[in-house]
LUMVO-267800 format. One record per residue (C-alpha): residue number from 1; x, y, z. Coordinates in steps of 0.05 Angstrom, whole numbers. Layout:
{resi NUM | px X | py Y | pz Z}
...
This chain:
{resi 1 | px -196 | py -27 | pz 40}
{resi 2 | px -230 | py 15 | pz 93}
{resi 3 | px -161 | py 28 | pz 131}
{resi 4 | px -128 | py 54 | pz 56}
{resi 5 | px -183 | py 96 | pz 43}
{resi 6 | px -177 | py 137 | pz 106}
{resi 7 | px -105 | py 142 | pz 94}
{resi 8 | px -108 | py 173 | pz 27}
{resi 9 | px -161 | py 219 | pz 56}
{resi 10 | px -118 | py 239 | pz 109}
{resi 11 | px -63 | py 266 | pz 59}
{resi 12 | px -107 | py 328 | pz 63}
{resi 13 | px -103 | py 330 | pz 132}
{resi 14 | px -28 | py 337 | pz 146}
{resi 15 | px 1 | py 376 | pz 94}
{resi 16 | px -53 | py 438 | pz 120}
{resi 17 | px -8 | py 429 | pz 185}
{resi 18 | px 33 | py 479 | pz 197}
{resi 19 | px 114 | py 466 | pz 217}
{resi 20 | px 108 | py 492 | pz 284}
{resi 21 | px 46 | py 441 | pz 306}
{resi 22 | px 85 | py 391 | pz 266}
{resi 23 | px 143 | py 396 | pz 308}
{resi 24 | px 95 | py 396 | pz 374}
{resi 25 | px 62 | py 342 | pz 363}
{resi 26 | px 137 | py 306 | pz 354}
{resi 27 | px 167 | py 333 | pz 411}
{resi 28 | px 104 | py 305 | pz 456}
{resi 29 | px 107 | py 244 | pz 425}
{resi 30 | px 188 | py 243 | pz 451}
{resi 31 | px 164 | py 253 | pz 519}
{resi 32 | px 105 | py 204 | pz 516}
{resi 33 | px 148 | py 148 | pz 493}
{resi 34 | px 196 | py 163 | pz 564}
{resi 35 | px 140 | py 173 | pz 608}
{resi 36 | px 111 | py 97 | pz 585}
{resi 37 | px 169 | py 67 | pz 583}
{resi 38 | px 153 | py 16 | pz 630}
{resi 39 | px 76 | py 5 | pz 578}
{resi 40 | px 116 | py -11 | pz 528}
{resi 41 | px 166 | py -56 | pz 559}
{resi 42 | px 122 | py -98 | pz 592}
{resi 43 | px 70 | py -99 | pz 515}
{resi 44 | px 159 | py -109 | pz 496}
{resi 45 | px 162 | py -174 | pz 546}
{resi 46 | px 100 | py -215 | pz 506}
{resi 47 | px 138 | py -208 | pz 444}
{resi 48 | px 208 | py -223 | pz 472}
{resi 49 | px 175 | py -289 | pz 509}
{resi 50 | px 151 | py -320 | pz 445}
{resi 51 | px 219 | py -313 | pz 411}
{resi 52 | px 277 | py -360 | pz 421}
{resi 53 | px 336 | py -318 | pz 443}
{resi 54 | px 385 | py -353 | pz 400}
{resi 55 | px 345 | py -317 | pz 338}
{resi 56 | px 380 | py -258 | pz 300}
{resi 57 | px 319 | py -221 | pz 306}
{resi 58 | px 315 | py -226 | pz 379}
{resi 59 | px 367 | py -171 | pz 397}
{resi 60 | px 330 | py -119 | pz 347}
{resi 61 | px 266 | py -136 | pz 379}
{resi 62 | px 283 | py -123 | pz 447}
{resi 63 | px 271 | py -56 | pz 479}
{resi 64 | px 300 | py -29 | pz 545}
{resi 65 | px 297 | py 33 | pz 579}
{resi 66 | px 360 | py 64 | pz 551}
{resi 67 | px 326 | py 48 | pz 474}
{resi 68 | px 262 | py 73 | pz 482}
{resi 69 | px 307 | py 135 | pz 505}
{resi 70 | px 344 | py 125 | pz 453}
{resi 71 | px 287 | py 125 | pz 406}
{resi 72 | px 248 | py 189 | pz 440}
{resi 73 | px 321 | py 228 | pz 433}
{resi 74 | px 315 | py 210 | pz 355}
{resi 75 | px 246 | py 241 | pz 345}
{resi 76 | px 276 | py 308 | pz 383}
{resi 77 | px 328 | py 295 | pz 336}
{resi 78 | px 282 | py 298 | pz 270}
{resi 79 | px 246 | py 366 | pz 310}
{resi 80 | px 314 | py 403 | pz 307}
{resi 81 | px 321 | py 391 | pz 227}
{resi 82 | px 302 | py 436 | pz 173}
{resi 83 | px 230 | py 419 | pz 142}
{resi 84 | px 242 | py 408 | pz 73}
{resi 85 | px 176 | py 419 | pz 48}
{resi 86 | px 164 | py 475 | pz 5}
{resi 87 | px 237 | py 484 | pz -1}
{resi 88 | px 257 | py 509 | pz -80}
{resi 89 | px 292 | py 469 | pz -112}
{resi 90 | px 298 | py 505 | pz -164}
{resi 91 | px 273 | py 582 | pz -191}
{resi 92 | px 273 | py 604 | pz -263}
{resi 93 | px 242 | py 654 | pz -307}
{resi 94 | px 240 | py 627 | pz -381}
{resi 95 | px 237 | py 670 | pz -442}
{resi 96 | px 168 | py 671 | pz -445}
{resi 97 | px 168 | py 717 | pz -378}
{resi 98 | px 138 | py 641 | pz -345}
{resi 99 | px 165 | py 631 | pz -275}
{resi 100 | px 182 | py 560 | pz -259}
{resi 101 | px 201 | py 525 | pz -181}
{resi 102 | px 211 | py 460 | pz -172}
{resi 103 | px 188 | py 449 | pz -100}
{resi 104 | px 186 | py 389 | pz -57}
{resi 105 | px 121 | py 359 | pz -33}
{resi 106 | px 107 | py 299 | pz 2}
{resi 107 | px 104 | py 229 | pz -31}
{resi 108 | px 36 | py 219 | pz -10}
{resi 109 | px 22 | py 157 | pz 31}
{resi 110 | px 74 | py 117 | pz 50}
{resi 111 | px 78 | py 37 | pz 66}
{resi 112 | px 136 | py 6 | pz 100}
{resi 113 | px 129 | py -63 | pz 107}
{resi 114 | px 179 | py -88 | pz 168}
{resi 115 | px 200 | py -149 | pz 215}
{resi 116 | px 216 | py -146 | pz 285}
{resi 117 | px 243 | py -78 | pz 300}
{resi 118 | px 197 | py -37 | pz 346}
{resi 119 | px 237 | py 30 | pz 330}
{resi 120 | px 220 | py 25 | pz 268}
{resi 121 | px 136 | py 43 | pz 283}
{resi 122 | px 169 | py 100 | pz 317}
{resi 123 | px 219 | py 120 | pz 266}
{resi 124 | px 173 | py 120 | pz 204}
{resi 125 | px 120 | py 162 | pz 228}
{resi 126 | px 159 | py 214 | pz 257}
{resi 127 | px 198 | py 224 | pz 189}
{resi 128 | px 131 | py 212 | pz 155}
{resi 129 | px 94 | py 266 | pz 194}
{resi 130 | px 148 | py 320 | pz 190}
{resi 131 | px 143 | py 315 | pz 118}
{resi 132 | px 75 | py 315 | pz 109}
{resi 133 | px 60 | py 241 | pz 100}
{resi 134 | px 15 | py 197 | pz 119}
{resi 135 | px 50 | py 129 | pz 142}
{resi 136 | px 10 | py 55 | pz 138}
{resi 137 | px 51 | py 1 | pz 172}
{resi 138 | px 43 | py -81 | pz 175}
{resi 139 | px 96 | py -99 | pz 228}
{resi 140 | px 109 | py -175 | pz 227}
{resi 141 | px 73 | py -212 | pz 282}
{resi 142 | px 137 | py -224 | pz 321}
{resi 143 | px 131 | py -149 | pz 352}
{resi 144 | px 52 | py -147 | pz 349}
{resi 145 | px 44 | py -136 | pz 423}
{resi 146 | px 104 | py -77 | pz 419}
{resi 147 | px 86 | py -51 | pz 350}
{resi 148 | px 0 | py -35 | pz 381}
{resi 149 | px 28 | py -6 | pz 446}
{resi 150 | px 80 | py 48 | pz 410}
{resi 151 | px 21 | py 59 | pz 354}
{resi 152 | px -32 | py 72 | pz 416}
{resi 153 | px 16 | py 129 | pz 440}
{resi 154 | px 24 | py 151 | pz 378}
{resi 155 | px -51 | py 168 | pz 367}
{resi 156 | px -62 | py 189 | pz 439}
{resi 157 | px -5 | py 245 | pz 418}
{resi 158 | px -47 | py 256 | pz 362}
{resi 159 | px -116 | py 259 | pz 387}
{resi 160 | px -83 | py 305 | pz 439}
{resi 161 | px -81 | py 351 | pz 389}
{resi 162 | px -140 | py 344 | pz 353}
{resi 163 | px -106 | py 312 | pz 291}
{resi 164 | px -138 | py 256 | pz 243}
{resi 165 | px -110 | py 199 | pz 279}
{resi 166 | px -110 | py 160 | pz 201}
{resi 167 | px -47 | py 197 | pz 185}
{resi 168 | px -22 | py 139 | pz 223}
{resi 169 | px -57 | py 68 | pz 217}
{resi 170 | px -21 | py -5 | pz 237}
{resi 171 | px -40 | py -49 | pz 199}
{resi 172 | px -59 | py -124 | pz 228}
{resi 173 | px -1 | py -172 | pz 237}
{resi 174 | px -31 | py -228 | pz 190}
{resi 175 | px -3 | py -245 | pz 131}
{resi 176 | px -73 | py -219 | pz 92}
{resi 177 | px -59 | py -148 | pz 115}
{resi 178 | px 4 | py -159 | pz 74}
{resi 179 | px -25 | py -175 | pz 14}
{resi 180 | px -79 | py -126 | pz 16}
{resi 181 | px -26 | py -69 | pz 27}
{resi 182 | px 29 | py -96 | pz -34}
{resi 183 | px -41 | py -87 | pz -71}
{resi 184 | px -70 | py -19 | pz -45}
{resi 185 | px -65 | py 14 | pz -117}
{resi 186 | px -87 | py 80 | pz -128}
{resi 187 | px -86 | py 88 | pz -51}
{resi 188 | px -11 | py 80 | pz -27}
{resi 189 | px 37 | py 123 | pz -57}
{resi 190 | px 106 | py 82 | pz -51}
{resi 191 | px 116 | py 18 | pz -2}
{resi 192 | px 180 | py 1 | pz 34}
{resi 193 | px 199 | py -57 | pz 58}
{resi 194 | px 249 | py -64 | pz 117}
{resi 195 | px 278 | py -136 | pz 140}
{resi 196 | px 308 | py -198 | pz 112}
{resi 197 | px 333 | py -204 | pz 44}
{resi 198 | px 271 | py -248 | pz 37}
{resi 199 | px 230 | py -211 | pz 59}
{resi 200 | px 259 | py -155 | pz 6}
{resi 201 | px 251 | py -205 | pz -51}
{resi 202 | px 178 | py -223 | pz -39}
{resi 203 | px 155 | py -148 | pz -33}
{resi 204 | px 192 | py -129 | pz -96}
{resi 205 | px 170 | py -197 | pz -141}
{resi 206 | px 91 | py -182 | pz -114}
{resi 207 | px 73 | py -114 | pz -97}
{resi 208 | px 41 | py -69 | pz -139}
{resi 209 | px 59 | py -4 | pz -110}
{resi 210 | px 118 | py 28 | pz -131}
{resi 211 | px 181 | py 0 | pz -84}
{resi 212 | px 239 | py 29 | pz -50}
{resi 213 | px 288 | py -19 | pz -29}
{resi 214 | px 327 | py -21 | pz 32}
{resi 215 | px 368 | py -82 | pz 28}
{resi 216 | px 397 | py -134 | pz 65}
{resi 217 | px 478 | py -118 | pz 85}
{resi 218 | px 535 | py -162 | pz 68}
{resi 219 | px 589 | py -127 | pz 79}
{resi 220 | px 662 | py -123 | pz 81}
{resi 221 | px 730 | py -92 | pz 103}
{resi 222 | px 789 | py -93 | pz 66}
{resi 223 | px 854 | py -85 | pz 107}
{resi 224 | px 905 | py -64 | pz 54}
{resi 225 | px 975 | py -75 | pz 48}
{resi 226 | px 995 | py -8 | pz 78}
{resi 227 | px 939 | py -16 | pz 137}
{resi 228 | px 954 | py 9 | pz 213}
{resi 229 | px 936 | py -53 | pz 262}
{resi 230 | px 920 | py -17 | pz 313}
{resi 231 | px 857 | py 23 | pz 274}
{resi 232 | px 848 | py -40 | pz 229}
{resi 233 | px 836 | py -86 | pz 306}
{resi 234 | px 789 | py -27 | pz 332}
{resi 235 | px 748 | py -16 | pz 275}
{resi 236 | px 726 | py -96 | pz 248}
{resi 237 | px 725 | py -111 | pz 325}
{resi 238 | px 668 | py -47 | pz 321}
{resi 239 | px 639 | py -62 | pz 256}
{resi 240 | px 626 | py -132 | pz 279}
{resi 241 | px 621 | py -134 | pz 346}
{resi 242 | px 573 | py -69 | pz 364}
{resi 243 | px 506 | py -91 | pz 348}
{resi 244 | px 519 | py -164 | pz 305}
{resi 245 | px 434 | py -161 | pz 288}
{resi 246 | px 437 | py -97 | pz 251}
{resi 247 | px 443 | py -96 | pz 173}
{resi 248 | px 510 | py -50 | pz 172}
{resi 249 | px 550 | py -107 | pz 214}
{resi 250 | px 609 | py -132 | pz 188}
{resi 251 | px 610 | py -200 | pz 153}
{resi 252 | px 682 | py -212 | pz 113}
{resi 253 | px 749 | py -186 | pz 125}
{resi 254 | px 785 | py -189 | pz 50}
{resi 255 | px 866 | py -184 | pz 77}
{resi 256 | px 926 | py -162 | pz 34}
{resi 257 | px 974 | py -227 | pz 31}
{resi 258 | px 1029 | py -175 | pz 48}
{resi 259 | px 998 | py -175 | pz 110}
{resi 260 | px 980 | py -243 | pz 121}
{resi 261 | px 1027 | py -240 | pz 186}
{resi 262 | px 987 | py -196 | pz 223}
{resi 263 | px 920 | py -239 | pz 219}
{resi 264 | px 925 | py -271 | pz 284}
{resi 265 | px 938 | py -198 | pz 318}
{resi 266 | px 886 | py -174 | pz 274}
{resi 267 | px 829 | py -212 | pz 293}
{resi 268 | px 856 | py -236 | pz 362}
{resi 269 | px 803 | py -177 | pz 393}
{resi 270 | px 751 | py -215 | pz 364}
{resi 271 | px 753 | py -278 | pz 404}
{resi 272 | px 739 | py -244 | pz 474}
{resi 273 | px 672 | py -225 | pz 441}
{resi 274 | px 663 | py -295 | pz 420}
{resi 275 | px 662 | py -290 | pz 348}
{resi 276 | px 662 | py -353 | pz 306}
{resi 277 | px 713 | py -342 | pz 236}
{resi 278 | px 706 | py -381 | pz 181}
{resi 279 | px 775 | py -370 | pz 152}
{resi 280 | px 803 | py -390 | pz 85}
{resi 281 | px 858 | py -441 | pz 74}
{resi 282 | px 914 | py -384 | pz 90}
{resi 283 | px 884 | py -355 | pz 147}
{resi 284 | px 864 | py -415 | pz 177}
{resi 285 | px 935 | py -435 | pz 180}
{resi 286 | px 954 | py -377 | pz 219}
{resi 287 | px 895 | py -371 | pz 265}
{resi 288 | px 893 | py -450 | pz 290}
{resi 289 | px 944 | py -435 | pz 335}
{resi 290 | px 931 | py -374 | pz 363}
{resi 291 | px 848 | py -362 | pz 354}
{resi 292 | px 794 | py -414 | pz 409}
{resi 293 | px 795 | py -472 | pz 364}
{resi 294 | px 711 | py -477 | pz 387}
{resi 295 | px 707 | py -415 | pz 349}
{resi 296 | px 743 | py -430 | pz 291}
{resi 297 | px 731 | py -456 | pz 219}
{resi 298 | px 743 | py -474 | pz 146}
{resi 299 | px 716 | py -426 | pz 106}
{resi 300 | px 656 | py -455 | pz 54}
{resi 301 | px 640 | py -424 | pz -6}
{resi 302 | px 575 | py -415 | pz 23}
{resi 303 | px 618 | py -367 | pz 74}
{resi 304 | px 624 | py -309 | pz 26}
{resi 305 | px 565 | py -272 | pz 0}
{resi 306 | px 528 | py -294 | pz 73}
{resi 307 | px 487 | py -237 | pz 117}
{resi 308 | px 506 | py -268 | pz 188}
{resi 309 | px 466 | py -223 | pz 233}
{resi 310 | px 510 | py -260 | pz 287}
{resi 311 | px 571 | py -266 | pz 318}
{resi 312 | px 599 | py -299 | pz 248}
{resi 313 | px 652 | py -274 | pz 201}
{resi 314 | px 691 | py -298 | pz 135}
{resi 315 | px 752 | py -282 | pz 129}
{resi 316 | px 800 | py -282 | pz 59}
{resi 317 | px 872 | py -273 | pz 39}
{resi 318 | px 873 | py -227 | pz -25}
{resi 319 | px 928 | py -219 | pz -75}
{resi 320 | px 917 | py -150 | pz -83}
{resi 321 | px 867 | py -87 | pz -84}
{resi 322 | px 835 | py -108 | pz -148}
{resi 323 | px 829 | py -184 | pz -122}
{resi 324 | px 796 | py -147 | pz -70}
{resi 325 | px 742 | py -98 | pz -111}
{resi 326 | px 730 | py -158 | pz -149}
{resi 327 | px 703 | py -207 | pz -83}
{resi 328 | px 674 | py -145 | pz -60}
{resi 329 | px 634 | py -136 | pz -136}
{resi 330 | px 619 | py -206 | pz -128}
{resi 331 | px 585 | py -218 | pz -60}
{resi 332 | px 566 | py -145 | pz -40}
{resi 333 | px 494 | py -131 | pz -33}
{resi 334 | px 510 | py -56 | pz -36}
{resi 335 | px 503 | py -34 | pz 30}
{resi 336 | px 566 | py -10 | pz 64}
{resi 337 | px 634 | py -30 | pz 52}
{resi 338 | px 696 | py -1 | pz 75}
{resi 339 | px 776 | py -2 | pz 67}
{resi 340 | px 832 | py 0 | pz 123}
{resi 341 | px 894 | py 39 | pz 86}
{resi 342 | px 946 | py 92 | pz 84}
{resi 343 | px 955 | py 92 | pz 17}
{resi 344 | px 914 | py 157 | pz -14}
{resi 345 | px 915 | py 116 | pz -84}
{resi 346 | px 891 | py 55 | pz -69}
{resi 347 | px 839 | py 94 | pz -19}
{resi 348 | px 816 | py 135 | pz -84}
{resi 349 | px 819 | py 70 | pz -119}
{resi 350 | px 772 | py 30 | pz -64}
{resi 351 | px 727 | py 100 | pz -54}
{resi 352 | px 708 | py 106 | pz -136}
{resi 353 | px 715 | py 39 | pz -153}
{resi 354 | px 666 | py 1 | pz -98}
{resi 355 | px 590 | py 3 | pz -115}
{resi 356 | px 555 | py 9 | pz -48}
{resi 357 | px 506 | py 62 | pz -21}
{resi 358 | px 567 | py 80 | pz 34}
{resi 359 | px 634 | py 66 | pz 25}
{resi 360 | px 689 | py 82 | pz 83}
{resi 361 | px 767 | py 92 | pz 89}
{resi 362 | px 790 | py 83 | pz 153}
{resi 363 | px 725 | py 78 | pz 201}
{resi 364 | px 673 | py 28 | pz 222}
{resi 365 | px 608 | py 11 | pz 179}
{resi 366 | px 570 | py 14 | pz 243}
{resi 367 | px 555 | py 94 | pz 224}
{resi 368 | px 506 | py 67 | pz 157}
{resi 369 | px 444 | py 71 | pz 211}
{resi 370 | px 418 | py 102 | pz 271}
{resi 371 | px 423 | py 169 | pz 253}
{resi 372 | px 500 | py 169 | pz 247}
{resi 373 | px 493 | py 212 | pz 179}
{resi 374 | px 459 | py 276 | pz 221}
{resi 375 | px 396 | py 255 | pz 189}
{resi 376 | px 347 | py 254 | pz 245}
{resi 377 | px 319 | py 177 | pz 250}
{resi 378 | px 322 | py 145 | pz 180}
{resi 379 | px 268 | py 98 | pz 151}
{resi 380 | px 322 | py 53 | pz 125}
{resi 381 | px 383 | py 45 | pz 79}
{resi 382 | px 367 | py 43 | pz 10}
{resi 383 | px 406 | py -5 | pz -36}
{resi 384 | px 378 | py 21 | pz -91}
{resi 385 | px 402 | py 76 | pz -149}
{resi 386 | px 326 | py 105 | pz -169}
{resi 387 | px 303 | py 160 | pz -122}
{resi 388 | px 343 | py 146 | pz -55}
{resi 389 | px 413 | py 111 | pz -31}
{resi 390 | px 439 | py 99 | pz 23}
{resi 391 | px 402 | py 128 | pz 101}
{resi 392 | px 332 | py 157 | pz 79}
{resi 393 | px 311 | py 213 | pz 123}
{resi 394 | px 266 | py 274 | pz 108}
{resi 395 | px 294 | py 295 | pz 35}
{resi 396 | px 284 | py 225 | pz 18}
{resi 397 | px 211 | py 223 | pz 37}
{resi 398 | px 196 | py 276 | pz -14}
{resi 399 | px 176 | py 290 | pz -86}
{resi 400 | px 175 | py 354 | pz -117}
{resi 401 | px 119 | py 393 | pz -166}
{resi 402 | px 129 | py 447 | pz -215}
{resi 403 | px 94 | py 506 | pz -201}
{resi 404 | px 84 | py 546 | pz -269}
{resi 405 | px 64 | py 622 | pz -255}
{resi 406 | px 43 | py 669 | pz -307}
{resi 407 | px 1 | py 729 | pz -339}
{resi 408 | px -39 | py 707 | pz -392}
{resi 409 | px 17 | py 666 | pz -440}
{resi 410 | px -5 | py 622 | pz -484}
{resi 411 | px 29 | py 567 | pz -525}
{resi 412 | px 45 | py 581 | pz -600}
């Protein structure tokens, strides 16, 4: 209880901070992260040595040197955006001669809840900080060793500048800090959890605190009838091949049966990365010939609906662009999904029709994340309709008050 209650206090702390020492203390942080690279690669190594590298969550625990640089270039990233706090949303003078704003102010103290991705320490409190929040994190013990290391350079940063090192506290990696935090009423503002789908499901069944959602991916391409190869072979080979651990990888290619032809040409890039297709009754016709039969399979109905986070993928024959929206209604989990077309109707069709946070026409999923959307780092991508969808940067880690000025009015 000690930790929450020098968080909450420290919400008094950061929002007296002015922008400029905001923005200071970030852009030290960027170069403190570079200059102990090889700290928090070898705190990295412990972490990486107890996990089995066949794990999903082995490739988004590892750091390097190019990530950490990676990382530092995203918190100069979130220094170059505009502050949104303070900003009017809106300015109106009622009859009464009462000026109203409605102006955004932070959400208070913020939890996020995450599994095995270092960045994310990094991420959170640099989008916390800039707008005036105070960030409490319980990292899962799979990244203990890299989670403490970032956090200590973190509050050297801060103590550098004679800040209240609580407006950033890491919680323990036991599972009791956990329940403690999904229970921290009255002290933490709005909790977010970041992993699994199960890890999702247990926050949202047994927390307390108010929850923002950023869910689990499964999602899909649909290569239309009137689809060019060539950008239909570059972007799944991208959307599933880039990064296969991250939530915005690919997982089932839906294909027009007009185009049923052009499977094995299709997906033919795929098998030099090694990917293993589990292929419907159609498509596994055309592929045993042509695709590694090692990495080849019959489709279960398990297939579709499935989050691989590996070098996996379903793949469907469709009848048409509605048999499509209606898989796609029935085994998204509302992340990203995109369509490969030339027609502008059925385009319009897949764009308004498709309930997902992103949708795309004609480019990679791989852009829902990692600060693809211009928003700085992000915190995560919501899944969720109440508050925030889709990337959550700085907008979405703010509230708003109304400010009510006047000269003596009263109410009849």
């Amino acid at each position: 209880m000690k930790h929450f209650e020098q968080a909450k206090q420290a919400t008094r702390n950061i929002i007296s901070l002015n922008k400029e020492t905001i923005n200071l203390v970030l852009t030290d942080l960027a170069t403190a992260l570079v200059t102990n690279s090889d700290f928090i690669l070898t705190e990295n190594q412990k972490d990486l040595d107890r996990m089995p590298k066949t794990d999903p969550k082995y490739d988004r625990l590892a750091l390097t040197t190019e990530r950490i640089s990676a990382i530092a270039e995203d918190v100069n990233s979130v220094v170059k955006l505009n502050n949104p706090l303070g900003s009017i949303i809106n300015d109106r003078v009622l009859p009464n001669n009462l000026n109203i704003k409605k102006v955004r102010v932070p959400l208070g103290v913020v939890g996020v809840i995450y599994e095995a991705r270092p960045n994310v320490t990094v991420d959170v409190f640099s989008l916390c900080f800039k707008t005036g929040n105070v960030a409490i994190l319980k990292g899962g013990s799979d990244a203990e060793f890299s989670n403490l290391a970032i956090a200590k350079i973190i509050h050297e940063v801060l103590a550098k500048h004679q800040i209240n090192q609580n407006v950033l506290t890491l919680l323990p990696a036991d599972r009791s800090a956990t329940e403690a935090l999904l229970n921290a009423v009255g002290f933490v503002d709005v909790l977010i959890p970041r992993g699994s789908q199960s890890l999702i499901n247990y926050v949202r069944q047994n927390s307390k605190i108010p929850v923002i959602e950023t869910g689990a991916g499964i999602v899909h391409t649909f290569f239309d009838t009137s689809a060019n190869l060539e950008k239909g072979q570059k972007i799944i080979e991208n959307a599933k091949t880039r990064r296969v651990s991250v939530c915005n990888s690919l997982d089932c290619v839906l294909i027009h049966e007009e185009r049923k032809a052009d499977i094995p040409a299709l997906l033919l890039p795929l098998a030099a990365k090694n990917v293993e297709l589990f292929a419907d009754e159609i498509s596994y016709a055309l592929l045993k010939d042509t695709y590694p039969t090692e990495l080849l399979h019959q489709a279960m109905p398990e297939h579709f609906g499935t989050e691989f986070l590996s070098l996996k993928l379903a793949v469907k024959v469709v009848k048409n662009i509605d048999e499509a929206l209606d898989h796609i209604a029935n085994h998204s989990s509302k992340h990203s999904e995109a369509i490969i077309s030339e027609s502008a109707e059925n385009i319009a069709l897949f764009l308004n029709q498709v309930d997902a946070a992103a949708v795309y026409a004609n480019a990679s999923t791989a852009f829902t994340d990692g600060a693809q959307f211009g928003l700085g780092a992000e915190i995560g991508i919501s899944t969720q309709k109440l508050h925030a969808r889709g990337p959550m940067a700085l907008e979405e880690l703010t509230s708003y008050k109304w400010i009510v000025t006047g000269d003596g009015q009263i109410r009849s």
